[in-house]
PQR file of N, CA, C, O and H, with PARSE charges and radii, in Angstrom:
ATOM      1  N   UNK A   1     -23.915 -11.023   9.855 -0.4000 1.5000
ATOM      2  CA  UNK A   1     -25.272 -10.644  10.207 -0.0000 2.0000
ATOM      3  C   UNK A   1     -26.038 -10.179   8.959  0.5500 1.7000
ATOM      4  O   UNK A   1     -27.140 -10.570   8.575 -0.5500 1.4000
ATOM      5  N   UNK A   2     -25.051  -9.064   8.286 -0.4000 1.5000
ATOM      6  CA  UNK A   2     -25.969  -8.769   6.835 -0.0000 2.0000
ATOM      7  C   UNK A   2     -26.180  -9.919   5.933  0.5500 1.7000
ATOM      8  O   UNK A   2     -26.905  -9.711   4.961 -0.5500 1.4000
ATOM      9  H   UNK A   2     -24.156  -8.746   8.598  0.4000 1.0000
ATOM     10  N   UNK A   3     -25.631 -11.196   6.097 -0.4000 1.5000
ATOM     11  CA  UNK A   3     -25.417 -12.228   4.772 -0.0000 2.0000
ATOM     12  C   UNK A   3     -26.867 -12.914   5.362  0.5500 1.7000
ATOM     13  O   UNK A   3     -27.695 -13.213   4.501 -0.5500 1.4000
ATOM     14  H   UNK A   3     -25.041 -11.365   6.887  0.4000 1.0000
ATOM     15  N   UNK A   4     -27.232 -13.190   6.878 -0.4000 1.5000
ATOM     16  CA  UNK A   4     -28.568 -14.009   7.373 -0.0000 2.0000
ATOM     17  C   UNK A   4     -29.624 -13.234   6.773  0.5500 1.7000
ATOM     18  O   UNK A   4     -30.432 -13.646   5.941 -0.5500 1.4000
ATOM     19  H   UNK A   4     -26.559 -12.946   7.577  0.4000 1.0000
ATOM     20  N   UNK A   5     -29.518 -11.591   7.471 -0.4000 1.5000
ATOM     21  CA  UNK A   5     -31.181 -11.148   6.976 -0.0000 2.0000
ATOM     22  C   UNK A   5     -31.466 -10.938   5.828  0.5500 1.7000
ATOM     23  O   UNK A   5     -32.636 -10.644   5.584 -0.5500 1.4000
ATOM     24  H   UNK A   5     -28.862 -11.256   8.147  0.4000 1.0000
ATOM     25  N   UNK A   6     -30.104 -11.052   4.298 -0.4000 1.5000
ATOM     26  CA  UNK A   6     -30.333 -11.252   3.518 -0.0000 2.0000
ATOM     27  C   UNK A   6     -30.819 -12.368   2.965  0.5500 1.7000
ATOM     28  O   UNK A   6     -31.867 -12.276   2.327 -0.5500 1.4000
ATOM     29  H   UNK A   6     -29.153 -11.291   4.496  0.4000 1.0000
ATOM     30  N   UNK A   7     -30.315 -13.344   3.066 -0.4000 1.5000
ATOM     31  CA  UNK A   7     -30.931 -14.841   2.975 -0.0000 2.0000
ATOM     32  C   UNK A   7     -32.577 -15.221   3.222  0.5500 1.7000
ATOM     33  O   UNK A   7     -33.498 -15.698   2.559 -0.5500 1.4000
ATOM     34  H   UNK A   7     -29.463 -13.418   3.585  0.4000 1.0000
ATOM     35  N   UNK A   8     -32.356 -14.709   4.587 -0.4000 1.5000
ATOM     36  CA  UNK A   8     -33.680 -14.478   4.924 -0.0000 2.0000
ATOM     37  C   UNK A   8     -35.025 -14.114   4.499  0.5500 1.7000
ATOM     38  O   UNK A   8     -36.018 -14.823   4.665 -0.5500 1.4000
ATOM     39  H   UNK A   8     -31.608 -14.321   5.126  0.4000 1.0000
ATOM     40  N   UNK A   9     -34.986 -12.284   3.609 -0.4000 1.5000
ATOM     41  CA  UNK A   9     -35.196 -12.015   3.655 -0.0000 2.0000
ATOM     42  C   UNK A   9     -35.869 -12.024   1.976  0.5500 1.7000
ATOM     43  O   UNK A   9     -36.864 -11.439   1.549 -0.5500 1.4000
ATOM     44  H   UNK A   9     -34.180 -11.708   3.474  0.4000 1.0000
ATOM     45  N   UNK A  10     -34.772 -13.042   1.177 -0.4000 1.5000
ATOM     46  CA  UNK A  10     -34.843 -13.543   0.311 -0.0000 2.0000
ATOM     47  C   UNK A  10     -36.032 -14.641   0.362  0.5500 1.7000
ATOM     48  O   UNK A  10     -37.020 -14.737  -0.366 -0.5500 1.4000
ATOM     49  H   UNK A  10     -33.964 -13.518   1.525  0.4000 1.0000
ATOM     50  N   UNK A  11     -35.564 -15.542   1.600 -0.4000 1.5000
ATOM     51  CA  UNK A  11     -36.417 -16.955   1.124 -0.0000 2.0000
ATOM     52  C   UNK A  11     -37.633 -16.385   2.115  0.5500 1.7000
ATOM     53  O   UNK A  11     -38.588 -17.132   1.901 -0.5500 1.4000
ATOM     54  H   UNK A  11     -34.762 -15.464   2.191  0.4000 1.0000
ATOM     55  N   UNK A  12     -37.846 -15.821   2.675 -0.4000 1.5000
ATOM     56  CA  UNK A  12     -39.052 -14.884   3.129 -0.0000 2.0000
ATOM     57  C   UNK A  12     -39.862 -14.362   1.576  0.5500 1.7000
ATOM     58  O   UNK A  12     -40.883 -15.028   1.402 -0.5500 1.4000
ATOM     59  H   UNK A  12     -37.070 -15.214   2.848  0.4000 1.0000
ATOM     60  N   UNK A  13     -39.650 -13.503   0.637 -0.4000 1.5000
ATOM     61  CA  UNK A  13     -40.117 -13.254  -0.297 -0.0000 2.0000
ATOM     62  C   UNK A  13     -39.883 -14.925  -1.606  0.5500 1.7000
ATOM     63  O   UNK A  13     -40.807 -15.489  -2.192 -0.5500 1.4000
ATOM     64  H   UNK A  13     -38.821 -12.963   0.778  0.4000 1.0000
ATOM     65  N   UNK A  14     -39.159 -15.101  -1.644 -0.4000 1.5000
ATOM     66  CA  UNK A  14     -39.446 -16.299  -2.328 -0.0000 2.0000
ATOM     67  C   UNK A  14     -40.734 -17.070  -1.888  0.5500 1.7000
ATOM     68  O   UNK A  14     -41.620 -17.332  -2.702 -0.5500 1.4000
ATOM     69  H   UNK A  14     -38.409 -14.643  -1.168  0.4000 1.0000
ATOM     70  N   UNK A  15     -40.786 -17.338  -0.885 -0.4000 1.5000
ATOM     71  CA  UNK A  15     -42.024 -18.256  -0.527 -0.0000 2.0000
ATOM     72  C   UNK A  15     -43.507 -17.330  -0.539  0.5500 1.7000
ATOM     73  O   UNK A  15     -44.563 -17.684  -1.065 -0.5500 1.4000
ATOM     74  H   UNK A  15     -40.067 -17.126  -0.224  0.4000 1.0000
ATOM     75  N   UNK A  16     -43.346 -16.553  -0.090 -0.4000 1.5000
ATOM     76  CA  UNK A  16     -44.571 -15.134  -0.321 -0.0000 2.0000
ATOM     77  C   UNK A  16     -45.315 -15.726  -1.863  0.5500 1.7000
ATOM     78  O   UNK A  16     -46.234 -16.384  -2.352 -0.5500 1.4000
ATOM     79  H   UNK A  16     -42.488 -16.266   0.337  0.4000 1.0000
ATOM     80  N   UNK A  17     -44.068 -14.882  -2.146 -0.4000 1.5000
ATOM     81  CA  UNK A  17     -44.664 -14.804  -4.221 -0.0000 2.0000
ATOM     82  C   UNK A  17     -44.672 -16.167  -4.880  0.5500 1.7000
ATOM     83  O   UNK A  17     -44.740 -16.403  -6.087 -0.5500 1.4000
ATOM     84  H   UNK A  17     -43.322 -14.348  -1.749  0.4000 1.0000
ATOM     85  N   UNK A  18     -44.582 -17.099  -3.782 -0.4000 1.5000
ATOM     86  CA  UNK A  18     -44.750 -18.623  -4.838 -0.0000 2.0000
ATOM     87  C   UNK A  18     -46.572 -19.018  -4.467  0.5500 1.7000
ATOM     88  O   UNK A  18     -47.352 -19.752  -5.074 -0.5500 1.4000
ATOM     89  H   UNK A  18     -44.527 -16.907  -2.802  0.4000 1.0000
ATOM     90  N   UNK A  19     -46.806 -17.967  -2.923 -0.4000 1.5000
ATOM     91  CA  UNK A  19     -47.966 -18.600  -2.417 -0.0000 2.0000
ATOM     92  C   UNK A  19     -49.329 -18.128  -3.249  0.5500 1.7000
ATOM     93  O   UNK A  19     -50.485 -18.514  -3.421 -0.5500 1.4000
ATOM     94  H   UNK A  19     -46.172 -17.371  -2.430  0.4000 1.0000
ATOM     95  N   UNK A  20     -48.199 -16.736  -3.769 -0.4000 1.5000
ATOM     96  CA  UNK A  20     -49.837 -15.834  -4.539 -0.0000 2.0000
ATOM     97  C   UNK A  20     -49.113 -16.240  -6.208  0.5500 1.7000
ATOM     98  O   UNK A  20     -49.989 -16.433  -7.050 -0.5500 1.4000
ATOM     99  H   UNK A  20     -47.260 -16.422  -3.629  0.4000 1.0000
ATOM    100  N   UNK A  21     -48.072 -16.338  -6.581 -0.4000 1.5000
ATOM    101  CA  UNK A  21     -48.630 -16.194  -8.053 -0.0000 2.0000
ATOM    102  C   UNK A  21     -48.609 -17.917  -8.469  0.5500 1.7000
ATOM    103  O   UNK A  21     -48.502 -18.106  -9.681 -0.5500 1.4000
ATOM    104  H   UNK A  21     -47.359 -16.181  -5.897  0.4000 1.0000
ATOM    105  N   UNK A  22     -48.691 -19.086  -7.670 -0.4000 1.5000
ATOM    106  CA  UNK A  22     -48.889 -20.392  -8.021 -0.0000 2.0000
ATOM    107  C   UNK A  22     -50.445 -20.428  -8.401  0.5500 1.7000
ATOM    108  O   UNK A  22     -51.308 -19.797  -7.792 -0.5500 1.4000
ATOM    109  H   UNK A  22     -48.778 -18.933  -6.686  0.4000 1.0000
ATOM    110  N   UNK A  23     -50.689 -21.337  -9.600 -0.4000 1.5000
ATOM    111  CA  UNK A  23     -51.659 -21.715 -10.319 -0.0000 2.0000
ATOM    112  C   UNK A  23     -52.294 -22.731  -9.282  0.5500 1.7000
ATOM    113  O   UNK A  23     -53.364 -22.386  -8.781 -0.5500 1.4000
ATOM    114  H   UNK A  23     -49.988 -21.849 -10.095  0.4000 1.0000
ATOM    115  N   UNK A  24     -51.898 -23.615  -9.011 -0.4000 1.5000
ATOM    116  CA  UNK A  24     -52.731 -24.741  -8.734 -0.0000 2.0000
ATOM    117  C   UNK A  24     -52.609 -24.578  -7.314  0.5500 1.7000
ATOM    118  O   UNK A  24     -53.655 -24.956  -6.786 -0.5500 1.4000
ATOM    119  H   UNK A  24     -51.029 -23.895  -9.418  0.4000 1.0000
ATOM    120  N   UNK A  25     -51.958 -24.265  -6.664 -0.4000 1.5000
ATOM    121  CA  UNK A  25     -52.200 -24.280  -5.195 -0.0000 2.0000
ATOM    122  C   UNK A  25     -52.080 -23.211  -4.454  0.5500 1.7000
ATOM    123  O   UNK A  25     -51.796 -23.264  -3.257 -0.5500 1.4000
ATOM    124  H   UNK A  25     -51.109 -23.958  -7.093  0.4000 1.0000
ATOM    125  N   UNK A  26     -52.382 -21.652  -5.395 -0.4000 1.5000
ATOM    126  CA  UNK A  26     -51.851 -20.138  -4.867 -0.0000 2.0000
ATOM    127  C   UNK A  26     -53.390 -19.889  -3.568  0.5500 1.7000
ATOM    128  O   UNK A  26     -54.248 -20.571  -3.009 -0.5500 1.4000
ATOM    129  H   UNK A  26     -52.613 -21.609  -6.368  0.4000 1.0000
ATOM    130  N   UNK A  27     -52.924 -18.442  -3.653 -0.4000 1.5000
ATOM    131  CA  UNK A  27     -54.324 -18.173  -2.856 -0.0000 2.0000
ATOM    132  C   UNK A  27     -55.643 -17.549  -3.305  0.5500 1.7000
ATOM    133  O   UNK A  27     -56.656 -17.086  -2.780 -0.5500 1.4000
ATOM    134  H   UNK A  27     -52.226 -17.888  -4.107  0.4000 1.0000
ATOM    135  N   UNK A  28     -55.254 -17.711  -4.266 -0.4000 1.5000
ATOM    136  CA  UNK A  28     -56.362 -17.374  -5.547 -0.0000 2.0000
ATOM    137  C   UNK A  28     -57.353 -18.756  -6.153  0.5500 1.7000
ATOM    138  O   UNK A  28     -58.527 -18.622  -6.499 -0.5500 1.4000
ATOM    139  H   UNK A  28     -54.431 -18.086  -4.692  0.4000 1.0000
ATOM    140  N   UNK A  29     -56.687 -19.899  -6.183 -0.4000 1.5000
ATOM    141  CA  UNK A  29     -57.223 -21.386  -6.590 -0.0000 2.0000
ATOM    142  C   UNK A  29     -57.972 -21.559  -5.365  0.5500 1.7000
ATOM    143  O   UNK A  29     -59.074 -22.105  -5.426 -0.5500 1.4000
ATOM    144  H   UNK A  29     -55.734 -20.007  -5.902  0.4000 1.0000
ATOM    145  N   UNK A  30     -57.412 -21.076  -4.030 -0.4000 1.5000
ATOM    146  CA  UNK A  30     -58.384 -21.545  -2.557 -0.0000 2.0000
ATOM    147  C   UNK A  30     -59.531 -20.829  -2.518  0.5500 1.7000
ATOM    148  O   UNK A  30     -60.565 -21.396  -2.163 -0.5500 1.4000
ATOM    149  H   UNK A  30     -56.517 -20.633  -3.979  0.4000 1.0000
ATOM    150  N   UNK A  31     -59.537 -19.298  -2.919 -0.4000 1.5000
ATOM    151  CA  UNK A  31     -60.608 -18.889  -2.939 -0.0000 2.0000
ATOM    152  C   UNK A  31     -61.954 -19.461  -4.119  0.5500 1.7000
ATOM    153  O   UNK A  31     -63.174 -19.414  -3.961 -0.5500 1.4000
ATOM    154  H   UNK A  31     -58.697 -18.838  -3.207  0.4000 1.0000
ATOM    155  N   UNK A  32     -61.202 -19.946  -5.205 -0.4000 1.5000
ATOM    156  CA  UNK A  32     -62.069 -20.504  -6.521 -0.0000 2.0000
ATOM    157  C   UNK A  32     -62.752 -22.110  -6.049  0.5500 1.7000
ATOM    158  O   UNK A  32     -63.835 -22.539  -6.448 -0.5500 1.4000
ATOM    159  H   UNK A  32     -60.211 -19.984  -5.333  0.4000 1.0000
ATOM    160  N   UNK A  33     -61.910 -22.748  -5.213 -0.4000 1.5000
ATOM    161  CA  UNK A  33     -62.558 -23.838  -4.846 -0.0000 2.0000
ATOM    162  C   UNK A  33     -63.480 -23.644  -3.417  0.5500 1.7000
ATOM    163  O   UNK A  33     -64.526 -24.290  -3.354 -0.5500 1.4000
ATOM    164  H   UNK A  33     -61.031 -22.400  -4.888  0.4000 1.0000
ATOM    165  N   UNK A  34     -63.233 -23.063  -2.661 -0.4000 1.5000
ATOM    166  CA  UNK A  34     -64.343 -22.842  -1.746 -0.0000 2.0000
ATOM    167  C   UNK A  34     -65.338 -21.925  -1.494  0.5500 1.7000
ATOM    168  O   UNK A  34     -66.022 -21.629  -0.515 -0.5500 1.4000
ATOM    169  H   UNK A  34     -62.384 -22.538  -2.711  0.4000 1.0000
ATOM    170  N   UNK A  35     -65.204 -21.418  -3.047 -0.4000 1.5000
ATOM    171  CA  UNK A  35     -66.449 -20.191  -3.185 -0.0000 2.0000
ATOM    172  C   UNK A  35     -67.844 -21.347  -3.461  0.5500 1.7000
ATOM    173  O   UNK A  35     -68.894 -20.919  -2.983 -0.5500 1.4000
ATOM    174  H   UNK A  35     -64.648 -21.658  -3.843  0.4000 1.0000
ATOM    175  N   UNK A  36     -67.921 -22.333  -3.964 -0.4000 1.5000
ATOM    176  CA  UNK A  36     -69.132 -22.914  -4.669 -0.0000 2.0000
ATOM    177  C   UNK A  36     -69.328 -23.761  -2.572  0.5500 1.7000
ATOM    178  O   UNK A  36     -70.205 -23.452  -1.765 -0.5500 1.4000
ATOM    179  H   UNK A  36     -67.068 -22.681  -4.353  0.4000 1.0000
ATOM    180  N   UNK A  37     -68.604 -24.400  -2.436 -0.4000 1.5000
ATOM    181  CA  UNK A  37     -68.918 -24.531  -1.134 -0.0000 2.0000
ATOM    182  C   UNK A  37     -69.748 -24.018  -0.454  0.5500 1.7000
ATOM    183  O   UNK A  37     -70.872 -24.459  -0.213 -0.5500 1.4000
ATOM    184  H   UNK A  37     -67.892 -24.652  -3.091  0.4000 1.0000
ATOM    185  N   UNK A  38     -69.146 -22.792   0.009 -0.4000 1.5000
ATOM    186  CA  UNK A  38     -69.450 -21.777   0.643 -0.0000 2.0000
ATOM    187  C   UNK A  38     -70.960 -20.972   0.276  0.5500 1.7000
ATOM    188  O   UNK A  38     -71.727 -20.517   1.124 -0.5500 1.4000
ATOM    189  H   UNK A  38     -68.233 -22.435  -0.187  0.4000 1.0000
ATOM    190  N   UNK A  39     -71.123 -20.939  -0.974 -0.4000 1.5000
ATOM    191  CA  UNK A  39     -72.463 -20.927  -1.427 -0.0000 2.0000
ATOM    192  C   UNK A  39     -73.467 -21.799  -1.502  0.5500 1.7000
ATOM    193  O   UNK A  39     -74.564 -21.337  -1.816 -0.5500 1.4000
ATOM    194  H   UNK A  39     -70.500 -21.308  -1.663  0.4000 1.0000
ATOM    195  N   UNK A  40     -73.376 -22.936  -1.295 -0.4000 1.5000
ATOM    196  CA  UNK A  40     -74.034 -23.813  -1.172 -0.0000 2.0000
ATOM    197  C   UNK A  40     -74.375 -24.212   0.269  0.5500 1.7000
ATOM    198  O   UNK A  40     -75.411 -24.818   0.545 -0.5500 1.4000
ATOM    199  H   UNK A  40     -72.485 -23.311  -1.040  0.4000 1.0000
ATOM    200  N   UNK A  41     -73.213 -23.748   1.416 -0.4000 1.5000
ATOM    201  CA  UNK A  41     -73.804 -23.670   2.801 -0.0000 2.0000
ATOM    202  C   UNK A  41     -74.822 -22.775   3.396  0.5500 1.7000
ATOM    203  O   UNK A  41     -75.609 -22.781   4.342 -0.5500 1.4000
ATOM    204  H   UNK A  41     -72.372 -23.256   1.191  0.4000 1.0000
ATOM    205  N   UNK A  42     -74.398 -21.877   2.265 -0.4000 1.5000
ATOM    206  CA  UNK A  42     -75.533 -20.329   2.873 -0.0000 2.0000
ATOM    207  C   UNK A  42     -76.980 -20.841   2.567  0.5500 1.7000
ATOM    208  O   UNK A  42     -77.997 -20.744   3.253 -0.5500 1.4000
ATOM    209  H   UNK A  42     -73.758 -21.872   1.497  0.4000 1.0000
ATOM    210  N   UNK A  43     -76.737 -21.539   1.070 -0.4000 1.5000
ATOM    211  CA  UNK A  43     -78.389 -21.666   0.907 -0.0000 2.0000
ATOM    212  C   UNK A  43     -78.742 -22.797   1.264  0.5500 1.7000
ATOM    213  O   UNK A  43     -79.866 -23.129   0.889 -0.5500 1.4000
ATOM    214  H   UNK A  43     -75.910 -21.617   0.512  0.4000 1.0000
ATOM    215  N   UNK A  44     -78.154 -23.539   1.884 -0.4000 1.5000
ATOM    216  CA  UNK A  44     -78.976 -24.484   2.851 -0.0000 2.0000
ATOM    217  C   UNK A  44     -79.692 -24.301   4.313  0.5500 1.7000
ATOM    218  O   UNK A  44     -80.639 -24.872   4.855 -0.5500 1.4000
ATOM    219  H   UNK A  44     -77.241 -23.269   2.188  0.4000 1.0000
ATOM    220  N   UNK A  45     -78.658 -23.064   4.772 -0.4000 1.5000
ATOM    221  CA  UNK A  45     -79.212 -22.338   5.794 -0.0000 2.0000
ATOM    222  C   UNK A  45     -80.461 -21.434   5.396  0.5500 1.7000
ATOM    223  O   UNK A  45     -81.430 -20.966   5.993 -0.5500 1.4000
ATOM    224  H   UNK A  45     -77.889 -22.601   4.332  0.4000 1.0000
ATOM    225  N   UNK A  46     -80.082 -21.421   4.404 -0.4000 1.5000
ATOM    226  CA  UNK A  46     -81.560 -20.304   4.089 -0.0000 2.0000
ATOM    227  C   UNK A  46     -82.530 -20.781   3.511  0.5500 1.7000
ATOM    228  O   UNK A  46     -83.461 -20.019   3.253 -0.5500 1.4000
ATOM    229  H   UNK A  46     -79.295 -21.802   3.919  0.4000 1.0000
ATOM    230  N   UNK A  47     -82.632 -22.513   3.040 -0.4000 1.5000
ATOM    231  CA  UNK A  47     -83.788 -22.708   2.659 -0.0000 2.0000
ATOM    232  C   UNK A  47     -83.955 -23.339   3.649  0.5500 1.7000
ATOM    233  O   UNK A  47     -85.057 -22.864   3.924 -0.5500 1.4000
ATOM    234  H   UNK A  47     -81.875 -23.132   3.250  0.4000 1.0000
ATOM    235  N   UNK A  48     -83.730 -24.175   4.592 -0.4000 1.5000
ATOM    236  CA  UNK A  48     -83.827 -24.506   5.974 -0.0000 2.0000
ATOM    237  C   UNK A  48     -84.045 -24.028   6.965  0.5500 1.7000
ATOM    238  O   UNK A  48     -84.714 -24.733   7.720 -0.5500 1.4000
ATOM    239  H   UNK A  48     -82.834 -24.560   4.369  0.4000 1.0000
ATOM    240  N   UNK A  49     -83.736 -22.995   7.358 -0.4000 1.5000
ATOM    241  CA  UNK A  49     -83.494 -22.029   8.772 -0.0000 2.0000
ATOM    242  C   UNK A  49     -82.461 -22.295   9.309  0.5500 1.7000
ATOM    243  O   UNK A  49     -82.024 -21.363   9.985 -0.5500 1.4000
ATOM    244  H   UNK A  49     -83.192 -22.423   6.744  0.4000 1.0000
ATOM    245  N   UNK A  50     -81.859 -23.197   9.301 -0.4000 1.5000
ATOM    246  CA  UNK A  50     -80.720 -23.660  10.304 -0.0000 2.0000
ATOM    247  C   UNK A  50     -79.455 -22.820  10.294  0.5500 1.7000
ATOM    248  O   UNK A  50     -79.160 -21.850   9.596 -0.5500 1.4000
ATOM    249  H   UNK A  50     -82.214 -23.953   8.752  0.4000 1.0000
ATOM    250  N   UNK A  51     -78.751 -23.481  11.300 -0.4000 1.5000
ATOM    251  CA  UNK A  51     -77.149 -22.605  11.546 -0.0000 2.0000
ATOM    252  C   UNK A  51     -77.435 -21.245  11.921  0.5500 1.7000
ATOM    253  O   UNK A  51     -76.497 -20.472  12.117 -0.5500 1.4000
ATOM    254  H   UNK A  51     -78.990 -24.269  11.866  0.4000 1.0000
ATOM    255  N   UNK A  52     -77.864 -21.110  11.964 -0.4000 1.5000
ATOM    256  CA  UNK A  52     -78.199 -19.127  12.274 -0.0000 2.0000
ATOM    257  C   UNK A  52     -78.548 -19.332  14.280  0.5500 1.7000
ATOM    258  O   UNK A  52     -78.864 -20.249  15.037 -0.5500 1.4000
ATOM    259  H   UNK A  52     -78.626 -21.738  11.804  0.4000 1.0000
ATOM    260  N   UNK A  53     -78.411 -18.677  14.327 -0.4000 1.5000
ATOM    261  CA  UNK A  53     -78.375 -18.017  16.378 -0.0000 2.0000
ATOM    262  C   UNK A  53     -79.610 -18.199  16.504  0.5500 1.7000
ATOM    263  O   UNK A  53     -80.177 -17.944  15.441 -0.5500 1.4000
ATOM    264  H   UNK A  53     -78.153 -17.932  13.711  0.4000 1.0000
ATOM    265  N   UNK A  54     -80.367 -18.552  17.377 -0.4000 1.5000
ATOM    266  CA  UNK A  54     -81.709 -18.980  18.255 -0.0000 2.0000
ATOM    267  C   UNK A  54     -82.282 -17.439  18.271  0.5500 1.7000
ATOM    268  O   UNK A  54     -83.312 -17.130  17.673 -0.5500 1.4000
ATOM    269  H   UNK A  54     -79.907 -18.759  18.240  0.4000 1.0000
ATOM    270  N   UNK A  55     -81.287 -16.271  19.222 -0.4000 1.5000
ATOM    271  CA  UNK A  55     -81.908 -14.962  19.268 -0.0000 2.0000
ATOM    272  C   UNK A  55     -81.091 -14.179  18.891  0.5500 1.7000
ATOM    273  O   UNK A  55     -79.986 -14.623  18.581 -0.5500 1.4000
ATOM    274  H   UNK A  55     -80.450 -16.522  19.708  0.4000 1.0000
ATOM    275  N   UNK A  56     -81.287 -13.110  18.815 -0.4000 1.5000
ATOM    276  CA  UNK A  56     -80.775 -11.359  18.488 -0.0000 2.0000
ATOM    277  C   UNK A  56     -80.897 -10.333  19.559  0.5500 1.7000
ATOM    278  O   UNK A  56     -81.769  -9.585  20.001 -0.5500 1.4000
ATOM    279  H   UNK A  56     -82.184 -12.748  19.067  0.4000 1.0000
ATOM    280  N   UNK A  57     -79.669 -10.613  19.781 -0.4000 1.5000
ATOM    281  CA  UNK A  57     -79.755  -8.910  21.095 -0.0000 2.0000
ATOM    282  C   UNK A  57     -78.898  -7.560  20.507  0.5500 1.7000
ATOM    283  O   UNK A  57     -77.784  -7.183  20.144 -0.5500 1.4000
ATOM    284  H   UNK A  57     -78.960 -11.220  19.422  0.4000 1.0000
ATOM    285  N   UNK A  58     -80.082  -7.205  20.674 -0.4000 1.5000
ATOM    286  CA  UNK A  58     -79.015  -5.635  20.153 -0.0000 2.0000
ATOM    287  C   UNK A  58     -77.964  -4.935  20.404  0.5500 1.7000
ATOM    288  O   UNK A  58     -78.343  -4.215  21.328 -0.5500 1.4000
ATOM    289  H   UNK A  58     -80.987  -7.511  20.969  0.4000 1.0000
ATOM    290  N   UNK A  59     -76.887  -4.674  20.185 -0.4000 1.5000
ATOM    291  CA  UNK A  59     -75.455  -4.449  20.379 -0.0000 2.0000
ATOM    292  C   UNK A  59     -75.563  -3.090  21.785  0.5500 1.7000
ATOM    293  O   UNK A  59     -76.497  -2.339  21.504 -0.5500 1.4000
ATOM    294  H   UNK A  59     -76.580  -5.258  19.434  0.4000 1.0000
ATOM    295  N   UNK A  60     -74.970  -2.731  22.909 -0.4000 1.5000
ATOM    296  CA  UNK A  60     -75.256  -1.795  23.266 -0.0000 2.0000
ATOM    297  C   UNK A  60     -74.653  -0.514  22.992  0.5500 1.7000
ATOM    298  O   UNK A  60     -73.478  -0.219  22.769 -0.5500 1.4000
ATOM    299  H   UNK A  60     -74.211  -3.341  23.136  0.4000 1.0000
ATOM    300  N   UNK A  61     -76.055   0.421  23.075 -0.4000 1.5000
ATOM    301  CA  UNK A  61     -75.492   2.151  22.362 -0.0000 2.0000
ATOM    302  C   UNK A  61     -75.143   2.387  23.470  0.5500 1.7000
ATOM    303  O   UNK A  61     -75.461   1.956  24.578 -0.5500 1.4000
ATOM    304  H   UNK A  61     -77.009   0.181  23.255  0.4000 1.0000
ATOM    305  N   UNK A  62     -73.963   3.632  22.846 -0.4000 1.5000
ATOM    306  CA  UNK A  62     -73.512   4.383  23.827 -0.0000 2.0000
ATOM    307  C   UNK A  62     -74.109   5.468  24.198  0.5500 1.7000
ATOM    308  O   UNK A  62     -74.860   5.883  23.315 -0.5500 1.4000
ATOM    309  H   UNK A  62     -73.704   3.983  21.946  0.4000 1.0000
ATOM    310  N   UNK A  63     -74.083   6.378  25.542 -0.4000 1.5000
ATOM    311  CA  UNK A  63     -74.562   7.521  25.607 -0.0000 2.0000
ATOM    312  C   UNK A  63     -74.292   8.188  24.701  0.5500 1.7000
ATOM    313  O   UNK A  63     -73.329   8.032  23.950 -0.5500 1.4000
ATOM    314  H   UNK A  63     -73.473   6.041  26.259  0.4000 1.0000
ATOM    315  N   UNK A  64     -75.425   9.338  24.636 -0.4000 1.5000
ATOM    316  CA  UNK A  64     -75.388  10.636  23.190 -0.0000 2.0000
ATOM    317  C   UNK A  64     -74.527  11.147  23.494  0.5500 1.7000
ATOM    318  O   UNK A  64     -73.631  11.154  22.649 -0.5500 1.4000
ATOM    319  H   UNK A  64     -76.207   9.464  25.246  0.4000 1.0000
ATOM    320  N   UNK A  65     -74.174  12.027  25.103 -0.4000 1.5000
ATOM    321  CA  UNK A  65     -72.436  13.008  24.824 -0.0000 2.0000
ATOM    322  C   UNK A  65     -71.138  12.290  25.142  0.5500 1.7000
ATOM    323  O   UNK A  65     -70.173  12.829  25.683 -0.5500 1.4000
ATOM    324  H   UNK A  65     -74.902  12.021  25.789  0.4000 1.0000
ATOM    325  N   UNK A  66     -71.218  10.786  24.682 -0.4000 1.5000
ATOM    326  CA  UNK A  66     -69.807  10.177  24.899 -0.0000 2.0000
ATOM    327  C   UNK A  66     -69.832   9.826  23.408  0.5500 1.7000
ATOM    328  O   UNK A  66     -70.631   9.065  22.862 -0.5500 1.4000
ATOM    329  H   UNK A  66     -72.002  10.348  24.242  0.4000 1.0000
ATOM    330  N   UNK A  67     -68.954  10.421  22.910 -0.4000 1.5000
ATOM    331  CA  UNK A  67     -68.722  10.401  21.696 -0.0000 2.0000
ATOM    332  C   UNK A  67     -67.222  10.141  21.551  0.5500 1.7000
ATOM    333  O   UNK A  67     -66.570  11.145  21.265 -0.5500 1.4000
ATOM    334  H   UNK A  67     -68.306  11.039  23.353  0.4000 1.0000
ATOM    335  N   UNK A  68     -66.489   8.908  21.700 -0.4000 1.5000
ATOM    336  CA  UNK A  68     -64.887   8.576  21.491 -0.0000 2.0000
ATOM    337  C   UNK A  68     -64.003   9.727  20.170  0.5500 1.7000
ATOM    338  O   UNK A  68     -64.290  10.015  19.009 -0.5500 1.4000
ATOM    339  H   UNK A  68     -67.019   8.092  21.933  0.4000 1.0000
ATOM    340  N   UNK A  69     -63.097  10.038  20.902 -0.4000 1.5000
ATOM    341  CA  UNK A  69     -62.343  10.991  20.186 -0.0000 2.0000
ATOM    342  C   UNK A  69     -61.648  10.245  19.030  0.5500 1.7000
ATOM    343  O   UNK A  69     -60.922  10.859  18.248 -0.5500 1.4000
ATOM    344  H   UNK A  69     -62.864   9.804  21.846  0.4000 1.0000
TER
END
C-alpha cells in the first residue's frame, strides 16, 4: 500500500511541475498566447457594442438588520 501512494504520489507531482515549469506548452505560454486574443475580443466589443447583455438588473440588497454572521 505504501509502495502505490508513493508512486503515485510521485507521478502526481511529476506531472504537476512538468505542467508549470514547461516552456512551450506550461501554463504560463497559455496565458502569453491568449492574452493578445483576449484583448482583441474586448475591443471589438467595445468599439462595436456587441457581446455585452441587452439589460442590467440590479443584484438584490439585503435587509439593513440581516447582516450574515
Amino acid at each position: 500500500m505504501t509502495t502505490e501512494l508513493i508512486l503515485l504520489l510521485g507521478l502526481f507531482a511529476f506531472l504537476l511541475l512538468g505542467s508549470f515549469l514547461n516552456e512551450r506548452s506550461g501554463i504560463e505560454a497559455t496565458f502569453k498566447k491568449s492574452a493578445p486574443r483576449l484583448g482583441a475580443r474586448i475591443e471589438k466589443h467595445l468599439e462595436t457594442g456587441g457581446g455585452f447583455p441587452d439589460s442590467w438588473e440590479a443584484p438584490p440588497q439585503a435587509p439593513a438588520g440581516d447582516i450574515p454572521k
